[in-house]
N, C-alpha and C positions, 0 to 999 in steps of 0.2 A: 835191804828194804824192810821197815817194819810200818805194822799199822796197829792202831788203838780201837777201842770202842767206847761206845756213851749209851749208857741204858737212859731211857722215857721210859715212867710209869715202873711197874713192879709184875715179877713172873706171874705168869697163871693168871694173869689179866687181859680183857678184849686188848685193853689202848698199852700193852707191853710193846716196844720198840728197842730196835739195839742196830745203831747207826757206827759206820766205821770211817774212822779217821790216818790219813798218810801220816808218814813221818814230818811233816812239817806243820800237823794240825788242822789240816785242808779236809772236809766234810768229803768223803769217797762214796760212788756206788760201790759195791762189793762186786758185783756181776757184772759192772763196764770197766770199772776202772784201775782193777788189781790186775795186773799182768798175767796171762796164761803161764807163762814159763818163767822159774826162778831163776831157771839155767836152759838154756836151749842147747848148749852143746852137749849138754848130758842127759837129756831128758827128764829135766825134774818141773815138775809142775809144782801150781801156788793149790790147797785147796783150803776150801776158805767152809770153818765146821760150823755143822748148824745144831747138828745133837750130839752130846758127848753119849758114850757109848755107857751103858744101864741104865741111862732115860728111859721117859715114855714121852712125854712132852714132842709132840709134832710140828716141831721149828724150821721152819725154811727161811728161803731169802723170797722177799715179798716183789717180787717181779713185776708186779702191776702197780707200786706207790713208785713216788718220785723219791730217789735215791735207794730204793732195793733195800732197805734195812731190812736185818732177822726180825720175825714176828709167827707169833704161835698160829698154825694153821685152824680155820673155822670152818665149821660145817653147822647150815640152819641154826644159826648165832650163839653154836656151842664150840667150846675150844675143844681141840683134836689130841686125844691121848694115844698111842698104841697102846694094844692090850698086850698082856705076857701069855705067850704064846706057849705050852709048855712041850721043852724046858727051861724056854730062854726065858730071858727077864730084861725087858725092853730093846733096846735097839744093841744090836751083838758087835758093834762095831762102832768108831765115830765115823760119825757119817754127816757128808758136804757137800759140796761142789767146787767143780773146776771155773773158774771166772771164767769172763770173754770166750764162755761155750754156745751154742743154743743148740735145743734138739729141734729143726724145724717141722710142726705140724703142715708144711704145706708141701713136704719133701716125704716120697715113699721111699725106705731104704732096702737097695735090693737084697738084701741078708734076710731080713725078717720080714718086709712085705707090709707090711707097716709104716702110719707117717710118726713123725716125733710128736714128744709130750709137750713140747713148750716152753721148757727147763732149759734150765743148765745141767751137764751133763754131773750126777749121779758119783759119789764116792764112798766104800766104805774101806775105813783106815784099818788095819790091821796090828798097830804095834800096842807094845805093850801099855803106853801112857792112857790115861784117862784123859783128852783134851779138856780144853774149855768152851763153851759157848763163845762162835765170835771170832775164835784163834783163827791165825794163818798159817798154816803148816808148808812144809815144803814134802812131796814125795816122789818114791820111784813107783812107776807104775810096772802092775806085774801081770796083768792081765781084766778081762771083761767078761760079764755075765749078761745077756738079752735077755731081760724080761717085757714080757709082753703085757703092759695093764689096759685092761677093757679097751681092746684093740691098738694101741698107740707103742710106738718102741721107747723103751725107758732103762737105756744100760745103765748098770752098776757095775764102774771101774774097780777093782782090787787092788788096794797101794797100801803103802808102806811108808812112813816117816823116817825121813833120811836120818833123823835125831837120834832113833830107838836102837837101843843095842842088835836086834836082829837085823839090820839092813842089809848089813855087809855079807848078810848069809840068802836072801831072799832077793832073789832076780828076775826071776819068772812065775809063771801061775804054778809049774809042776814045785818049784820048792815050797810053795806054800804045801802042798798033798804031802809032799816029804817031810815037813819042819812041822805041821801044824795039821798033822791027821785030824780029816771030821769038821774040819774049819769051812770046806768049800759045800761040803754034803750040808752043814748046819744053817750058812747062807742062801743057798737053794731052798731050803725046810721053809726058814724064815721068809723069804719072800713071798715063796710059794704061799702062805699059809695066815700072814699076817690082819687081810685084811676080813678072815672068816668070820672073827667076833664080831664086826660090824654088819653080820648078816649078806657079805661081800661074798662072790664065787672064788674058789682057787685062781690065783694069778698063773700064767701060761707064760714058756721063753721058748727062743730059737736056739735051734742046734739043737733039739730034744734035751736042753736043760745044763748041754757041758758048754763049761767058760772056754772062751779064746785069747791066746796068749797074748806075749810082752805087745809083741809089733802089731798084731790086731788091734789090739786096744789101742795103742800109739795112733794108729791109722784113723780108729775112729774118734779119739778125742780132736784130731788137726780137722777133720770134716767137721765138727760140729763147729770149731772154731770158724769155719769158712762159712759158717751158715751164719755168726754171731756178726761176722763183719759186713755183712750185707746188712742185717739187722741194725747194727749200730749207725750204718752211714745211709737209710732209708733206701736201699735198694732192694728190699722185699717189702710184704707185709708183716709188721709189729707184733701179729696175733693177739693187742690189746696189753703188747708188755710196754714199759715204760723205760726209756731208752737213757731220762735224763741223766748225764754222766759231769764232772769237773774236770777229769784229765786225756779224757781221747781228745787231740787236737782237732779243733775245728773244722779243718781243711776234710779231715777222717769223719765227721759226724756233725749233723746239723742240730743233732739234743746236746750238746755239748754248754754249761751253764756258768757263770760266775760263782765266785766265793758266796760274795752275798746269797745271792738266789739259794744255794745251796744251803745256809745260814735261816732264810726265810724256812726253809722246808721244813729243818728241826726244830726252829724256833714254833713252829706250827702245830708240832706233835704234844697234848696232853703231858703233864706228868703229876698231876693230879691225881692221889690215891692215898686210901687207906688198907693198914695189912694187920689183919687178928687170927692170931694162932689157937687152936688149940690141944692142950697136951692134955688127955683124959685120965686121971690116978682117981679112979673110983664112979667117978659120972660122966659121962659123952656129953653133960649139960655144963659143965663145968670147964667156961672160956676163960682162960687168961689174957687180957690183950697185954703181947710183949711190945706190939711197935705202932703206935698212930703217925701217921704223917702227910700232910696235907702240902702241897708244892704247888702253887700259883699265882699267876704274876696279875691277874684280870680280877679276884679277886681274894679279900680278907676276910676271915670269918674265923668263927671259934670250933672246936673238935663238937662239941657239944651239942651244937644245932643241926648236924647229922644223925644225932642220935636215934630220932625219929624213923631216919631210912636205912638206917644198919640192915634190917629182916629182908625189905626186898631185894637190898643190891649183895647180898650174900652168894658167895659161890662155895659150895665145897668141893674141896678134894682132899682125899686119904683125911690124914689129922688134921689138916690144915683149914681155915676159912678165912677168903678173901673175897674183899668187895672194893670197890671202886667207883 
């Protein structure tokens, strides 16, 4: 089972989108329509990455648009970076989600006392590769972390890519303390701590902060799954996510959509953008534009007559400035 992606627009932009496509070219949700289990008799799960790991870029799967595409998280109509936390330096892991999961907010979980975040259930990958934005990885899960964000339970699974050369040596949460000293204490730090820059409190967990192994974790990812099939087939409340899927069968799910429709949806998304870089050797005033490019079907026009709104629709970040 493999699946593809289709970037709209350009990173580090509001209208950036990144839609996923089956192996037969069929427009997918990421979050309905990727299978939970790669392998069920082995317990290997699909997780589907949203940040590759020494990012800051705060990428999720967009739960509330029709078809779940990845898109950069916004706060008061600024996109959302993590700060580096020190020592780390962005996000310490790749980090996803598990498809066909939901954490339900309407469900108190007797562990933490807590109701869910609203998500899909929480990954961070542990091997050595750098994924990509978008990938679908397959992993062993090795265990789970309860963290607790401004009231709401929000586990992070602990896995491992079945791909990675350490797989074959990492089976539970104790080999990672064994294999990978300082790895679980640095993910505790990070969570714990991530969201201070933003003038945020310490984030809290259950079980005073120690992960729970293989089979716990196992236990809680099939629950969230049970919470996602209610979800999927309107036998809860939605919590205002968006359910529309191409491949849960009808019978399973009344969001259930055609090709087309599905076709409509991308065909709907912007990709309309310009991207100017700048590389400073002497002056921070001193722009290069390495790449113009204007993609639109509604209308024709020249680079030139933007010229004018370059200054306001300017973003920057680090070296780079983009506008759109």
């Amino acid at each position: 089972m493999s699946f593809t992606v289709e970037e709209r627009g350009n990173p580090n932009t509001l209208s950036y989108r990144l839609f996923f496509k089956n192996a037969d070219g069929k427009y997918i949700s990421p979050f309905h329509d990727i299978p939970m289990y790669a392998d069920e008799s082995q317990n290997i799960f699909h997780v589907v990455v949203e940040v590759p790991r020494w990012t800051n870029s705060k990428m999720e799967i967009a739960t509330k648009d029709p078809l779940n595409p990845i898109k950069q998280d916004v706060k008061k109509g600024n996109l959302r970076y993590v700060a580096n936390v020190f020592p780390h330096k962005g996000y310490i892991w790749n980090y996803g989600a598990i498809p066909q999961t939901w954490e339900d907010p309407g469900h108190k979980d007797g562990d933490t006392g807590c109701c869910g975040d609203n998500d899909p259930i929480d990954v961070c990958e542990i091997g050595t590769k750098v994924c990509s934005r978008g990938e679908v990885i397959k992993v062993k899960v090795l265990g789970v972390l309860a963290m607790i964000d401004e009231g709401e339970t929000d586990w992070k699974v602990m896995a491992i890519n079945v791909e990675d050369p350490e797989a074959k040596d990492l089976n539970d949460i104790s080999d990672i303390q064994r294999l990978k000293p300082g790895y679980l204490e640095a993910t505790v730090d990070w969570f714990r701590r991530y969201k201070v820059p933003d003038g945020k409190p310490e984030n809290q967990f259950a079980f005073n902060g120690e992960f729970k192994d293989k089979d716990f974790a196992i236990e809680t990812i099939k629950s969230t799954h049970g919470f996602w099939k209610a979800l999927i087939s309107e036998k809860t409340n939605s919590g205002g996510l968006n359910c529309k899927n191409t491949c849960v069968s009808a019978g399973d799910s009344p969001f259930c959509c055609s090709t087309d429709e599905a076709k409509a949806v991308v065909g709907g998304v912007s990709t309309s953008c310009f991207f100017m870089t700048s590389r400073t050797s002497g002056s921070a005033q001193n722009y290069a534009v390495l790449l113009i490019a204007a993609v639109s079907t509604a209308v024709s026009t020249t680079v030139s007559s933007y010229s004018s709104k370059i200054e306001q629709f300017k973003v920057h970040f680090m070296d780079e400035t983009l506008f759109c």
